[in-house]
Structures are given as C-alpha cells and as structure tokens.
mmCIF file as Biopython writes it, N, C-alpha, C and O atoms, coordinates in Angstrom:
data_model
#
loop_
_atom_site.group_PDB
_atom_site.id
_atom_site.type_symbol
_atom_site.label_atom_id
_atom_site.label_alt_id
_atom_site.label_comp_id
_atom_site.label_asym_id
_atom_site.label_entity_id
_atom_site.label_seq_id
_atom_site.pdbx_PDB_ins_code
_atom_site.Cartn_x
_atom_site.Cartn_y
_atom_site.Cartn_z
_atom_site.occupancy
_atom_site.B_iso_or_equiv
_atom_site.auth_seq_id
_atom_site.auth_asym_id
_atom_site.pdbx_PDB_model_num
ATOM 1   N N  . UNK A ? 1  ? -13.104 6.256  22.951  1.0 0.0 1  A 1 
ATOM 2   C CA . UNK A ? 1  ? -11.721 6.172  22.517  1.0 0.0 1  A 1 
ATOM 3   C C  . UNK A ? 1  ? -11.445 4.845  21.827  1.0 0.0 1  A 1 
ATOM 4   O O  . UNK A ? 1  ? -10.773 4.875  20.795  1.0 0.0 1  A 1 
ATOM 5   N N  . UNK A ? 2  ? -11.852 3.799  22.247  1.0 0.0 2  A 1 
ATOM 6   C CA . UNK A ? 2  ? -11.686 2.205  21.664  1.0 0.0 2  A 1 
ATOM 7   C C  . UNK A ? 2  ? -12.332 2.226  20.277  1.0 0.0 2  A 1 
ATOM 8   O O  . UNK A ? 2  ? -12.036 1.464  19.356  1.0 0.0 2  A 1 
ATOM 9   N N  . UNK A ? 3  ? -13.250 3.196  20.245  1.0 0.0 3  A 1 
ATOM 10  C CA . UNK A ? 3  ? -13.915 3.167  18.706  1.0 0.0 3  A 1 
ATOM 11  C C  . UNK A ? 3  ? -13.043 3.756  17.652  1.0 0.0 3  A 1 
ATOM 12  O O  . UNK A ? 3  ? -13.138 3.441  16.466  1.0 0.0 3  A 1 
ATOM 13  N N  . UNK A ? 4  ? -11.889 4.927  18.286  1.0 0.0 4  A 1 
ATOM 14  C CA . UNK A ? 4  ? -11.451 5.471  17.502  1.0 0.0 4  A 1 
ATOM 15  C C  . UNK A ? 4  ? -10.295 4.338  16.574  1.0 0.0 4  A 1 
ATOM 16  O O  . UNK A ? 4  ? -9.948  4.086  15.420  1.0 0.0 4  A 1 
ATOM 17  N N  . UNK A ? 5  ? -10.070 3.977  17.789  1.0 0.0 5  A 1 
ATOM 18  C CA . UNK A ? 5  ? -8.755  2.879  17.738  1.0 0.0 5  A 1 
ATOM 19  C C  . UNK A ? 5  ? -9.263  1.696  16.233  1.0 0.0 5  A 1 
ATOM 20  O O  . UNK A ? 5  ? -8.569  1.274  15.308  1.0 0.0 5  A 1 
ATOM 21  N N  . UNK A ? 6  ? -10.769 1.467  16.564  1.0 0.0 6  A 1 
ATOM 22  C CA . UNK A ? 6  ? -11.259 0.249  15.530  1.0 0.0 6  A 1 
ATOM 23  C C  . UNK A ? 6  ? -11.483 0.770  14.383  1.0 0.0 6  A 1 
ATOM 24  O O  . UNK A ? 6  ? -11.653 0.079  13.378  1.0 0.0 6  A 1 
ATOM 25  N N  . UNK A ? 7  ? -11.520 2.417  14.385  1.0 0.0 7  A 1 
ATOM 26  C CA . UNK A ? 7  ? -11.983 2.985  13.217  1.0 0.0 7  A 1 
ATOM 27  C C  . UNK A ? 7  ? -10.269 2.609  12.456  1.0 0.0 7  A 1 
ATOM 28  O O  . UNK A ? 7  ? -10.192 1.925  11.435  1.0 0.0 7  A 1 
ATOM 29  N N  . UNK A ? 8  ? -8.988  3.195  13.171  1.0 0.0 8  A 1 
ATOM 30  C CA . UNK A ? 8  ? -8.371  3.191  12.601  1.0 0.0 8  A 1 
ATOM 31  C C  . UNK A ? 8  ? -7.341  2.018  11.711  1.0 0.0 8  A 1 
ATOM 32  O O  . UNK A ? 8  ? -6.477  2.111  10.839  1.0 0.0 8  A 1 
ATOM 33  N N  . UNK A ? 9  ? -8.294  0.367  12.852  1.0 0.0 9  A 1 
ATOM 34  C CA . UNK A ? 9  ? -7.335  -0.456 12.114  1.0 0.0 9  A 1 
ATOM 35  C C  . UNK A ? 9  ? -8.154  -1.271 11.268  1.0 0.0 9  A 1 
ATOM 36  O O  . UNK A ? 9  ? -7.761  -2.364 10.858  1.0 0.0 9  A 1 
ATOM 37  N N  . UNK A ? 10 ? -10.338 -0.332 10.724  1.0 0.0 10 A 1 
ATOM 38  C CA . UNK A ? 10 ? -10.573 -0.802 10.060  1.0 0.0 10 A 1 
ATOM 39  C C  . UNK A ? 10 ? -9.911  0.222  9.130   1.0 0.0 10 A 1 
ATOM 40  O O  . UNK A ? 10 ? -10.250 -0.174 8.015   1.0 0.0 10 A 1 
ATOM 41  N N  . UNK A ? 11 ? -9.228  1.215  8.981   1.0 0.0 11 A 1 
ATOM 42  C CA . UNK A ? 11 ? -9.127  2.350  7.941   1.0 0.0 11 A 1 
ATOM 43  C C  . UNK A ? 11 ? -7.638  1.371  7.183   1.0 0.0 11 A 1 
ATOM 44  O O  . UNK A ? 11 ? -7.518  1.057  5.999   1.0 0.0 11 A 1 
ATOM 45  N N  . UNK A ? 12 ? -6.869  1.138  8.088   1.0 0.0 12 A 1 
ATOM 46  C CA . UNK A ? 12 ? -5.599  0.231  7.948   1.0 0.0 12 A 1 
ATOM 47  C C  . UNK A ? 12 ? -6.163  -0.983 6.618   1.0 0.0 12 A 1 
ATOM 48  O O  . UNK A ? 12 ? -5.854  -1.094 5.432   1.0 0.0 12 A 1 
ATOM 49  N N  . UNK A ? 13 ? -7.158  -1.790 7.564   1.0 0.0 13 A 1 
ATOM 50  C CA . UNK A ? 13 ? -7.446  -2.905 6.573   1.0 0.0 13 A 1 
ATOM 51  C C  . UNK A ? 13 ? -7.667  -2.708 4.935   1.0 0.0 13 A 1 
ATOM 52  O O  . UNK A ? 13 ? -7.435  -3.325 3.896   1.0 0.0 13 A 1 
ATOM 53  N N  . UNK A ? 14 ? -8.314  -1.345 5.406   1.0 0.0 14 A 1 
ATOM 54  C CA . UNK A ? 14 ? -9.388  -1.047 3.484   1.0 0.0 14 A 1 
ATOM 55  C C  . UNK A ? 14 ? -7.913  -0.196 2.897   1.0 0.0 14 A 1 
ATOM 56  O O  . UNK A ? 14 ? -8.029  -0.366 1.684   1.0 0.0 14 A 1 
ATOM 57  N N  . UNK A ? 15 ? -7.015  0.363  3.038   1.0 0.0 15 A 1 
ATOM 58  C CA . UNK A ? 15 ? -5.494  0.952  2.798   1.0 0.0 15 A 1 
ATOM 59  C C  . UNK A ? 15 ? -5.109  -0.084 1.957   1.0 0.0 15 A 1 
ATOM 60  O O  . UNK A ? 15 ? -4.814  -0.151 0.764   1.0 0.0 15 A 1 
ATOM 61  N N  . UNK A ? 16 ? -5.205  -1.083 3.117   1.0 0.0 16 A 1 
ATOM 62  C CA . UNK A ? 16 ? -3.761  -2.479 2.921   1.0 0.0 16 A 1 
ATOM 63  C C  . UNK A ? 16 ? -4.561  -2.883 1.530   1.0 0.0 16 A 1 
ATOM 64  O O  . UNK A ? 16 ? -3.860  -2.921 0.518   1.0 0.0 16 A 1 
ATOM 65  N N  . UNK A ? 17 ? -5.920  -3.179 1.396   1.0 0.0 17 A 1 
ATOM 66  C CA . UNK A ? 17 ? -6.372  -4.095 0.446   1.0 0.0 17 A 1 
ATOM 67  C C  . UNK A ? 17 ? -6.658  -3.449 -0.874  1.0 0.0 17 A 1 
ATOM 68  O O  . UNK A ? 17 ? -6.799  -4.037 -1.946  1.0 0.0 17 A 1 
ATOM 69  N N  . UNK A ? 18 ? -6.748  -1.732 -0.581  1.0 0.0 18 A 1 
ATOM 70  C CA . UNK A ? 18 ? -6.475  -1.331 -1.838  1.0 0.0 18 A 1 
ATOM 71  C C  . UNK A ? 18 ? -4.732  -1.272 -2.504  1.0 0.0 18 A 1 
ATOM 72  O O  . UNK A ? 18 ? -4.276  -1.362 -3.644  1.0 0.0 18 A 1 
ATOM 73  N N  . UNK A ? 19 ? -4.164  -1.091 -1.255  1.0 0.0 19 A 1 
ATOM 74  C CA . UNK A ? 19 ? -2.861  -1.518 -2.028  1.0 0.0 19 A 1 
ATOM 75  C C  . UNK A ? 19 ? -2.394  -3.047 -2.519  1.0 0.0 19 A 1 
ATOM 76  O O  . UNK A ? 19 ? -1.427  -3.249 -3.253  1.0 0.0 19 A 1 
ATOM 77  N N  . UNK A ? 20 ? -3.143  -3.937 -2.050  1.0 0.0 20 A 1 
ATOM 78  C CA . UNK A ? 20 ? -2.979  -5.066 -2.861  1.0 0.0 20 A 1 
ATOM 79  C C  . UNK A ? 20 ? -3.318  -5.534 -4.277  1.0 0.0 20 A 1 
ATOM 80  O O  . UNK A ? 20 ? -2.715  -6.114 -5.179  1.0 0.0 20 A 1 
ATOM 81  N N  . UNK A ? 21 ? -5.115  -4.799 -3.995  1.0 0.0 21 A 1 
ATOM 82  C CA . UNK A ? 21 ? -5.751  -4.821 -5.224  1.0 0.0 21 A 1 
ATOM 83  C C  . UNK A ? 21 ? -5.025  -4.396 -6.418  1.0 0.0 21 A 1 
ATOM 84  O O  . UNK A ? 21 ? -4.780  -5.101 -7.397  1.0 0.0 21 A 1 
ATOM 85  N N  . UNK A ? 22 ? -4.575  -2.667 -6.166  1.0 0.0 22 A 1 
ATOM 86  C CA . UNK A ? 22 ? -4.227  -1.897 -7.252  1.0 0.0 22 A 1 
ATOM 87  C C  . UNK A ? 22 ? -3.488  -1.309 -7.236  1.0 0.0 22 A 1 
ATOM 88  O O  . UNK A ? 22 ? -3.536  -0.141 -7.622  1.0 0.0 22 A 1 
ATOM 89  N N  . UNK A ? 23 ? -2.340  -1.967 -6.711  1.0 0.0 23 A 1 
ATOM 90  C CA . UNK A ? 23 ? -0.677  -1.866 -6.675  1.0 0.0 23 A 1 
ATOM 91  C C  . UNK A ? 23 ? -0.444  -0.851 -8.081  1.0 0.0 23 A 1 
ATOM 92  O O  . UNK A ? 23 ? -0.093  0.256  -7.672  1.0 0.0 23 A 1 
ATOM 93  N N  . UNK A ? 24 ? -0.503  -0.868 -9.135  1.0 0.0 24 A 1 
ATOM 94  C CA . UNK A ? 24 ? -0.202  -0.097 -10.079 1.0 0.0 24 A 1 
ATOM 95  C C  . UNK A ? 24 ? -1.057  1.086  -10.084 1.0 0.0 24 A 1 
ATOM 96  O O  . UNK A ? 24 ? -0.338  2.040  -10.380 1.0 0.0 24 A 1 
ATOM 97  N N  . UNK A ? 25 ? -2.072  1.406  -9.923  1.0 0.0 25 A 1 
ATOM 98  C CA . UNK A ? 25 ? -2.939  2.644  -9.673  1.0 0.0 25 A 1 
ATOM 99  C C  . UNK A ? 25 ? -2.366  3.351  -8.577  1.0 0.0 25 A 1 
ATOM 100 O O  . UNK A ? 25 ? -1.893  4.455  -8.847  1.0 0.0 25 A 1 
ATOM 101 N N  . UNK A ? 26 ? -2.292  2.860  -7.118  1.0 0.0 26 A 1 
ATOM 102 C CA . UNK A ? 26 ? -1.432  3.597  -6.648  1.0 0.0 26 A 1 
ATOM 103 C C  . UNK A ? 26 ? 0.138   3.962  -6.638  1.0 0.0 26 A 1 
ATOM 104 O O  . UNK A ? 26 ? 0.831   4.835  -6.116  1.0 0.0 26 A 1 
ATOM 105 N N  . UNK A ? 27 ? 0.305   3.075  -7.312  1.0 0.0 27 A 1 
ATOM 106 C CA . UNK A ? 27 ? 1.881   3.599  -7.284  1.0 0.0 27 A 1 
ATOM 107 C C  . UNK A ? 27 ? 2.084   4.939  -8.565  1.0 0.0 27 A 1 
ATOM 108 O O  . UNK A ? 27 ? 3.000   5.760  -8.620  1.0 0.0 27 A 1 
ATOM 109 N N  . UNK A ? 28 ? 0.804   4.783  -9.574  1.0 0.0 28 A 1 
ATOM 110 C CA . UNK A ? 28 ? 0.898   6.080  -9.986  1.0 0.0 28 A 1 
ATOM 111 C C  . UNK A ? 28 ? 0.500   7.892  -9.271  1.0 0.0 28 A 1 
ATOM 112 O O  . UNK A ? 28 ? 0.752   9.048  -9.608  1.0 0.0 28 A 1 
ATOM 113 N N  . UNK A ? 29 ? -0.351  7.096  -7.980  1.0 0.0 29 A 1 
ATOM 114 C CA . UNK A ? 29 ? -0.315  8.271  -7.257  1.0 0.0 29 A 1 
ATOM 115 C C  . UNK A ? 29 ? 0.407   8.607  -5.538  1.0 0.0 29 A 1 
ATOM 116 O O  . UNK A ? 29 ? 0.147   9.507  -4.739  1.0 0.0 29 A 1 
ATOM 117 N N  . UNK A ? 30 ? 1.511   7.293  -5.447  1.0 0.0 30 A 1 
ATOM 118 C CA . UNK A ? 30 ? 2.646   6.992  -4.488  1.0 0.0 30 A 1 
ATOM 119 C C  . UNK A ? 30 ? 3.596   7.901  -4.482  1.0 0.0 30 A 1 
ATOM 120 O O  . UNK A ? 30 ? 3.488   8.922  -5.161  1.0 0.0 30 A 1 
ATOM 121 N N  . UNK A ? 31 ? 4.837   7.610  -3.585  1.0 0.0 31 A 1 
ATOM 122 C CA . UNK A ? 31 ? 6.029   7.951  -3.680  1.0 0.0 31 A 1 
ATOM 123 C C  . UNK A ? 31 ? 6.738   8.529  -4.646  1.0 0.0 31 A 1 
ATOM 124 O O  . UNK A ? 31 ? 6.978   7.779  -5.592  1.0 0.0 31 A 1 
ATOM 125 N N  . UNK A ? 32 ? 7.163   9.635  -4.724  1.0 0.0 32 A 1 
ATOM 126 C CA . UNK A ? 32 ? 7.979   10.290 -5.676  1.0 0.0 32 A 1 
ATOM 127 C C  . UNK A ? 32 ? 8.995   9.470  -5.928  1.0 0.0 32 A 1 
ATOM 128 O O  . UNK A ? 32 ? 9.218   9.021  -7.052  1.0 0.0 32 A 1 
ATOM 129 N N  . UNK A ? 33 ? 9.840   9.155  -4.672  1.0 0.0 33 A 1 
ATOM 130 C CA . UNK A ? 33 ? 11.077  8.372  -4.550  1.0 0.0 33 A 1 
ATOM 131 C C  . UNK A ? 33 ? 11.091  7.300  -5.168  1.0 0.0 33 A 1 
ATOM 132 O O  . UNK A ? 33 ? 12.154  6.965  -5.692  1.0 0.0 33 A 1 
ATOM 133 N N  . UNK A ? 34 ? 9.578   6.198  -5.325  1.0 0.0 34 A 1 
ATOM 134 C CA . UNK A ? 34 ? 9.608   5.303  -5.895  1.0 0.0 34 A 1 
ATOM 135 C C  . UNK A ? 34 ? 9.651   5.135  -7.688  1.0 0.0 34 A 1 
ATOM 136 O O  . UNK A ? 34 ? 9.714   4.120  -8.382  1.0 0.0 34 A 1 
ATOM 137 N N  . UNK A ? 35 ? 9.586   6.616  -8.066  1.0 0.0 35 A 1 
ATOM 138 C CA . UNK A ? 35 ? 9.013   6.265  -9.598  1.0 0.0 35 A 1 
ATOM 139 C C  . UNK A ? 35 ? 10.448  6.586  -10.058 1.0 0.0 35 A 1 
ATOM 140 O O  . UNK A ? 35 ? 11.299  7.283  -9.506  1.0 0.0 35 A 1 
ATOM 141 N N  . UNK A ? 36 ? 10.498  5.823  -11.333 1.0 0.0 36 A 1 
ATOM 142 C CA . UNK A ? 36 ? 11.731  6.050  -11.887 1.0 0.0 36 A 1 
ATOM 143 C C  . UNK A ? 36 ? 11.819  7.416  -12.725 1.0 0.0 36 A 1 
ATOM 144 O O  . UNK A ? 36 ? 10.841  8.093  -13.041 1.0 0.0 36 A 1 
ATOM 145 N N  . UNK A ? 37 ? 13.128  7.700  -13.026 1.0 0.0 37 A 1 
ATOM 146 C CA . UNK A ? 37 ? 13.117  9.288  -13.673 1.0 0.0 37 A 1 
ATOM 147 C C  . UNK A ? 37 ? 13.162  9.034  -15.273 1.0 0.0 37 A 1 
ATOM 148 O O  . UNK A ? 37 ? 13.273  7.958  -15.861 1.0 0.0 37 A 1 
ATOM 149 N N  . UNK A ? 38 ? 13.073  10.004 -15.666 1.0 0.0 38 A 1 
ATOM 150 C CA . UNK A ? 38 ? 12.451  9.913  -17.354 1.0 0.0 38 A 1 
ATOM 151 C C  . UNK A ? 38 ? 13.712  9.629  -18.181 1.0 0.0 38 A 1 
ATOM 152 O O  . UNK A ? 38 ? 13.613  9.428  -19.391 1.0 0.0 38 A 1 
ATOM 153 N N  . UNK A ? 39 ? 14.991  9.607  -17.501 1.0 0.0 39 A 1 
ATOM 154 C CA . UNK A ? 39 ? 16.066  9.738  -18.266 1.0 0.0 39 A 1 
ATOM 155 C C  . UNK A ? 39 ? 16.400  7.415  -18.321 1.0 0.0 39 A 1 
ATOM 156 O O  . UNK A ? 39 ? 16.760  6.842  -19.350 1.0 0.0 39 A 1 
ATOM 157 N N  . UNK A ? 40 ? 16.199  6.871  -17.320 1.0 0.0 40 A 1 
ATOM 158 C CA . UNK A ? 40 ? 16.360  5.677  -16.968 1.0 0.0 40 A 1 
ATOM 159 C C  . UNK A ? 40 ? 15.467  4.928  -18.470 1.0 0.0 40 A 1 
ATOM 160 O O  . UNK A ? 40 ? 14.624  5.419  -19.221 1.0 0.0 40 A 1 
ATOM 161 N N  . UNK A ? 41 ? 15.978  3.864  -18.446 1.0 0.0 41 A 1 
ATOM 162 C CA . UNK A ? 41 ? 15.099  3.232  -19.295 1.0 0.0 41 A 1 
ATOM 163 C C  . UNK A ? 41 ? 13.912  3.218  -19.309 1.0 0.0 41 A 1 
ATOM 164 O O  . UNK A ? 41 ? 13.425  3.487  -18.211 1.0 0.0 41 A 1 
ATOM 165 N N  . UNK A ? 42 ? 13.069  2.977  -20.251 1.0 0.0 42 A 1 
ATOM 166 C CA . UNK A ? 42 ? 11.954  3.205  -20.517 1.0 0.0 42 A 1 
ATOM 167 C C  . UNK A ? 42 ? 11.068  1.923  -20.363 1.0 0.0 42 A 1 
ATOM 168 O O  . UNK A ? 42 ? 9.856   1.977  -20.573 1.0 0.0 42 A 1 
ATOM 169 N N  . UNK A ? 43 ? 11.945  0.328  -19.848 1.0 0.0 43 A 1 
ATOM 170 C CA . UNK A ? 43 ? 11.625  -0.572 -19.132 1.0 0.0 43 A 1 
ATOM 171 C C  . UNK A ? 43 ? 10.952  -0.365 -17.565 1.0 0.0 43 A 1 
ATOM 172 O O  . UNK A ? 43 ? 11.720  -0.128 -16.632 1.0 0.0 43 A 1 
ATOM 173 N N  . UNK A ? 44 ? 9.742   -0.449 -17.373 1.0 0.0 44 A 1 
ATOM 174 C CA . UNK A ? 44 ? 9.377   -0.478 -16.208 1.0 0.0 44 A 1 
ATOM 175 C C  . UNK A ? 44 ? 9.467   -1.721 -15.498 1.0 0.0 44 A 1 
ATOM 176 O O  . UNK A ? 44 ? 9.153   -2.848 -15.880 1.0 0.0 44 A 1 
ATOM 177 N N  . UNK A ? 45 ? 9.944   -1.338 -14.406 1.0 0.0 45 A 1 
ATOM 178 C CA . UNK A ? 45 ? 10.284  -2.933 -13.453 1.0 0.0 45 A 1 
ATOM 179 C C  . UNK A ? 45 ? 8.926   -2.494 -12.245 1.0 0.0 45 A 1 
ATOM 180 O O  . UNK A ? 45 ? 8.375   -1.482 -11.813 1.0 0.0 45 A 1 
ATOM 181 N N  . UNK A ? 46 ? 8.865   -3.933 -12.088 1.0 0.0 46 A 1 
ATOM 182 C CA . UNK A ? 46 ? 8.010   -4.829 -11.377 1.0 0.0 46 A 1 
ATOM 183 C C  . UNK A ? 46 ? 8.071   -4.744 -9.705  1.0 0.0 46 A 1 
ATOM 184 O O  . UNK A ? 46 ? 7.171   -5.037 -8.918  1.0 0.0 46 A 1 
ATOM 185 N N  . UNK A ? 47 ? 9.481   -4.227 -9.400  1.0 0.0 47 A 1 
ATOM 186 C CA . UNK A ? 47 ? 9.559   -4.312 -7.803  1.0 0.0 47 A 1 
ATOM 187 C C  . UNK A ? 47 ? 8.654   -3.245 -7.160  1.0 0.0 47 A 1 
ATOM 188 O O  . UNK A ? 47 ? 8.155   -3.586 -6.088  1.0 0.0 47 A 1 
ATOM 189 N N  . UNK A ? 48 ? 8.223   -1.500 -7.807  1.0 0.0 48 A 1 
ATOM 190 C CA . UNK A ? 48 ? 7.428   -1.039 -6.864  1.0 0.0 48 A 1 
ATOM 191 C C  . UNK A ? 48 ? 5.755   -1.477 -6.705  1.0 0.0 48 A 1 
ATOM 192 O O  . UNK A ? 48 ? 4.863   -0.989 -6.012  1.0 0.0 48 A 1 
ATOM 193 N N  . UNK A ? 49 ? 5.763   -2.369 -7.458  1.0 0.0 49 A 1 
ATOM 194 C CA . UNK A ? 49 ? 4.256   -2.741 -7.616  1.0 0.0 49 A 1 
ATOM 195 C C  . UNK A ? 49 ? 4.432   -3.985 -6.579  1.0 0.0 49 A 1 
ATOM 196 O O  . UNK A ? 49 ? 3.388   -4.523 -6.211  1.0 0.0 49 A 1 
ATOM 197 N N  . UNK A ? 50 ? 5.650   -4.479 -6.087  1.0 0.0 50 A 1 
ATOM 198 C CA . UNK A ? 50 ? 5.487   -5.551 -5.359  1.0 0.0 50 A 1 
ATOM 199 C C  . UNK A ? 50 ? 5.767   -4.823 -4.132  1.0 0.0 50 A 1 
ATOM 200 O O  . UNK A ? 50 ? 4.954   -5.255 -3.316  1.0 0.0 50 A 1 
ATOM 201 N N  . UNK A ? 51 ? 6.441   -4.009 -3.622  1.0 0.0 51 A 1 
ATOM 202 C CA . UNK A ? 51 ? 6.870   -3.395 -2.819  1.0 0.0 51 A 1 
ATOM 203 C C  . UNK A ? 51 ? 5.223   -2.885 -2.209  1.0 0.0 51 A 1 
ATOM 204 O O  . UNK A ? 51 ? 4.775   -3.360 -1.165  1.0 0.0 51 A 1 
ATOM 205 N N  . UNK A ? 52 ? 4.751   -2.260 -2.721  1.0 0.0 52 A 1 
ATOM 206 C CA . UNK A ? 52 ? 3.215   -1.461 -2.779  1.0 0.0 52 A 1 
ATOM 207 C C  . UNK A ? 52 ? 2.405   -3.023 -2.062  1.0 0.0 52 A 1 
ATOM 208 O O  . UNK A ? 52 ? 1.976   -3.105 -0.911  1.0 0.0 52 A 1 
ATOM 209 N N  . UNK A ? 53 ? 2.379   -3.811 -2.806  1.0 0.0 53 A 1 
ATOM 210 C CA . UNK A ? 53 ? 2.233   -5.387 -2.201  1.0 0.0 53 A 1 
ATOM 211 C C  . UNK A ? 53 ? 2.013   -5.322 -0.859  1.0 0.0 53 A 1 
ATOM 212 O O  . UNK A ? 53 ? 0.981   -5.328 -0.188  1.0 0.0 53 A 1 
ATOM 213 N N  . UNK A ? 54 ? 3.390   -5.249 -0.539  1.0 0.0 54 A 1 
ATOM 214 C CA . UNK A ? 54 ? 4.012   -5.863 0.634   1.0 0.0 54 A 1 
ATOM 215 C C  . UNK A ? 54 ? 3.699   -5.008 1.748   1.0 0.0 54 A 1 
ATOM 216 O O  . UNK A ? 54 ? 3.490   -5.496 2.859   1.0 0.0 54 A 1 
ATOM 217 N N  . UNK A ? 55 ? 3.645   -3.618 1.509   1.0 0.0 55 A 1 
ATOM 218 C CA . UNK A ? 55 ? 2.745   -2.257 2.056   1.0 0.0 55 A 1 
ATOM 219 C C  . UNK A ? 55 ? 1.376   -2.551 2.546   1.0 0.0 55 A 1 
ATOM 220 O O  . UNK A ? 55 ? 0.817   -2.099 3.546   1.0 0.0 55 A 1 
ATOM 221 N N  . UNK A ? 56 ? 0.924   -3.420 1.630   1.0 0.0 56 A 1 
ATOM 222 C CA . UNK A ? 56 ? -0.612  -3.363 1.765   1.0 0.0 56 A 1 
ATOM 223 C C  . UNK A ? 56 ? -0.716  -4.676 2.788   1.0 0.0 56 A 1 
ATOM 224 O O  . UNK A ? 56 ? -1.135  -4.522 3.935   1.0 0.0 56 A 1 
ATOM 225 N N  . UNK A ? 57 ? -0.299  -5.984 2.283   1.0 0.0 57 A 1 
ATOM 226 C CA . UNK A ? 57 ? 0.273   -7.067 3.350   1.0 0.0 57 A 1 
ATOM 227 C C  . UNK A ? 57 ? 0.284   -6.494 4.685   1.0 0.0 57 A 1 
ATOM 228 O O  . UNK A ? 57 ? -0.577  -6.597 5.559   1.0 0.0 57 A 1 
ATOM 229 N N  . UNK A ? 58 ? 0.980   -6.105 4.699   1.0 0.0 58 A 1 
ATOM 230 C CA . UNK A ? 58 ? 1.721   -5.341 6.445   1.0 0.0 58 A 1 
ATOM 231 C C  . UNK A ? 58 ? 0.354   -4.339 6.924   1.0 0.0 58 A 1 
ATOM 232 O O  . UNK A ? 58 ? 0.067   -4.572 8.098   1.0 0.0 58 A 1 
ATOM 233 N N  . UNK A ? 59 ? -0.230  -3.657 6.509   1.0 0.0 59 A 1 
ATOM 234 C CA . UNK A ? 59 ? -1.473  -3.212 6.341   1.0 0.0 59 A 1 
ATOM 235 C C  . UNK A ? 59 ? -2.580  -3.692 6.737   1.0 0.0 59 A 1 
ATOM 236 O O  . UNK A ? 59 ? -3.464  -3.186 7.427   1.0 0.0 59 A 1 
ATOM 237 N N  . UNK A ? 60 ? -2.539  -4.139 6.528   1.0 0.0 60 A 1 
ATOM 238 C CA . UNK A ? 60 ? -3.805  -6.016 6.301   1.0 0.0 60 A 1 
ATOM 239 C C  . UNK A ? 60 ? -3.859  -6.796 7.993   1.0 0.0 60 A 1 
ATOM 240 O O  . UNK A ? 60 ? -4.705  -6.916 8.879   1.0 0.0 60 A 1 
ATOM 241 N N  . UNK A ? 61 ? -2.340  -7.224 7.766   1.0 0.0 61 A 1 
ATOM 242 C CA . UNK A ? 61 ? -2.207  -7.845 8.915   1.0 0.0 61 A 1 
ATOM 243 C C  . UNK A ? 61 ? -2.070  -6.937 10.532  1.0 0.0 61 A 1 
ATOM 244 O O  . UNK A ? 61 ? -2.567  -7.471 11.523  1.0 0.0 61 A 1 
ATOM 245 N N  . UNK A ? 62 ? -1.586  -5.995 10.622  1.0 0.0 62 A 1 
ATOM 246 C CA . UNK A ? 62 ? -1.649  -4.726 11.200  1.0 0.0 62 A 1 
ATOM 247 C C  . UNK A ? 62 ? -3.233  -4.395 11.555  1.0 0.0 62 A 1 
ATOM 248 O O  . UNK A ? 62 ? -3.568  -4.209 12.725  1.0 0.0 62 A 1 
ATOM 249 N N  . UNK A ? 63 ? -4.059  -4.343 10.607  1.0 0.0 63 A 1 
ATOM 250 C CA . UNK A ? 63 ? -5.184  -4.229 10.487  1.0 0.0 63 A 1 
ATOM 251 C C  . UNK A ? 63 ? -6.434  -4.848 11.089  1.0 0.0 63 A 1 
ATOM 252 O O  . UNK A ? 63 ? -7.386  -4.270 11.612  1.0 0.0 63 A 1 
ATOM 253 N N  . UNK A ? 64 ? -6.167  -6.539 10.851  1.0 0.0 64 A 1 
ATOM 254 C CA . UNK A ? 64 ? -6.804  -7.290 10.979  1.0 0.0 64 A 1 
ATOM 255 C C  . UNK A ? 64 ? -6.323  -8.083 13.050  1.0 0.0 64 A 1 
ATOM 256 O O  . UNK A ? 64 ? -7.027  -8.736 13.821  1.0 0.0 64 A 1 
ATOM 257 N N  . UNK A ? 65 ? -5.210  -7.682 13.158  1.0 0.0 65 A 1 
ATOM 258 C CA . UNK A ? 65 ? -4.658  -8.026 14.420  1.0 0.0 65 A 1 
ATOM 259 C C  . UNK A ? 65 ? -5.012  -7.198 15.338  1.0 0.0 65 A 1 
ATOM 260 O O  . UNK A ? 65 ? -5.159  -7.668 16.466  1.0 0.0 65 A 1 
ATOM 261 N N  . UNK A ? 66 ? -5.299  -5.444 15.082  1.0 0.0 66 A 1 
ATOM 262 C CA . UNK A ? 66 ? -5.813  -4.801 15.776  1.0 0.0 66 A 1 
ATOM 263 C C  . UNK A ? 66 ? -7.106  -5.222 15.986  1.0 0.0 66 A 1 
ATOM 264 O O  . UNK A ? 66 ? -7.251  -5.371 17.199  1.0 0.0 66 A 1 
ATOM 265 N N  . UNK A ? 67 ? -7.949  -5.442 15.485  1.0 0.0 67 A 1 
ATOM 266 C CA . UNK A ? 67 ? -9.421  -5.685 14.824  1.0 0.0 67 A 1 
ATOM 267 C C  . UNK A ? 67 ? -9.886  -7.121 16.351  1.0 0.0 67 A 1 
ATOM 268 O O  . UNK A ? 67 ? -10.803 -7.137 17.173  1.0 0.0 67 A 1 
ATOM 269 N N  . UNK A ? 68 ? -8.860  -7.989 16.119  1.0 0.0 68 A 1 
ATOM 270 C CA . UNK A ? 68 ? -9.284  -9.521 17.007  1.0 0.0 68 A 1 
ATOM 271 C C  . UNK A ? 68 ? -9.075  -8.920 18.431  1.0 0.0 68 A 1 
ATOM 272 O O  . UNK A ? 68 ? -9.254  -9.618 19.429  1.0 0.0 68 A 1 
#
C-alpha cells in the first residue's frame, strides 16, 4: 500500500513539472473553462499559462513533500 502512495506523489511530481515545463501545450489540451471563446479578442492573455504554472507548483510541492 505505501508503494502505491509513492507511486502517486511520484505521478504528482512528473504532472506538476510537465505543467511547468509546457504550460502552453497543455493548456491547449486543459480546461474548456479556461480557453477563451472565439468571439473575445483575438489577443491571447498570459494568465492561463501562469495559472497552469501555479498548478504544476502546487503539484511539485505536493509531490515532493509526500516523497520526504
């Protein structure tokens, strides 16, 4: 059972760090809620790629705290 547990907060870690890495790759395959609709400007803003960030952050640390 303890293995399952390490499997899952190494699965957490490699999550968090691909969402750090490639915040824009996944956010093209993320949240519906997060993408803007086709009618909105055609300016893409910067916050879900930081948001995705901050996902992966929390991830990471979550991850790495289970882990010690």
């Amino acid at each position: 059972m303890n293995f399952l547990w390490q499997a899952g907060y190494a699965g957490a870690v490699v999550l968090g760090v691909a969402y750090l890495v490639f915040p824009a790759r996944i956010h093209a395959f993320g949240f519906e809620f997060l993408r803007r609709s086709p009618s909105e400007e055609s300016r893409e803003s910067d916050a879900p790629v930081w948001l995705y960030r901050g996902i992966g952050a929390l991830l990471v640390f979550m991850g790495v705290t289970g882990l010690v």
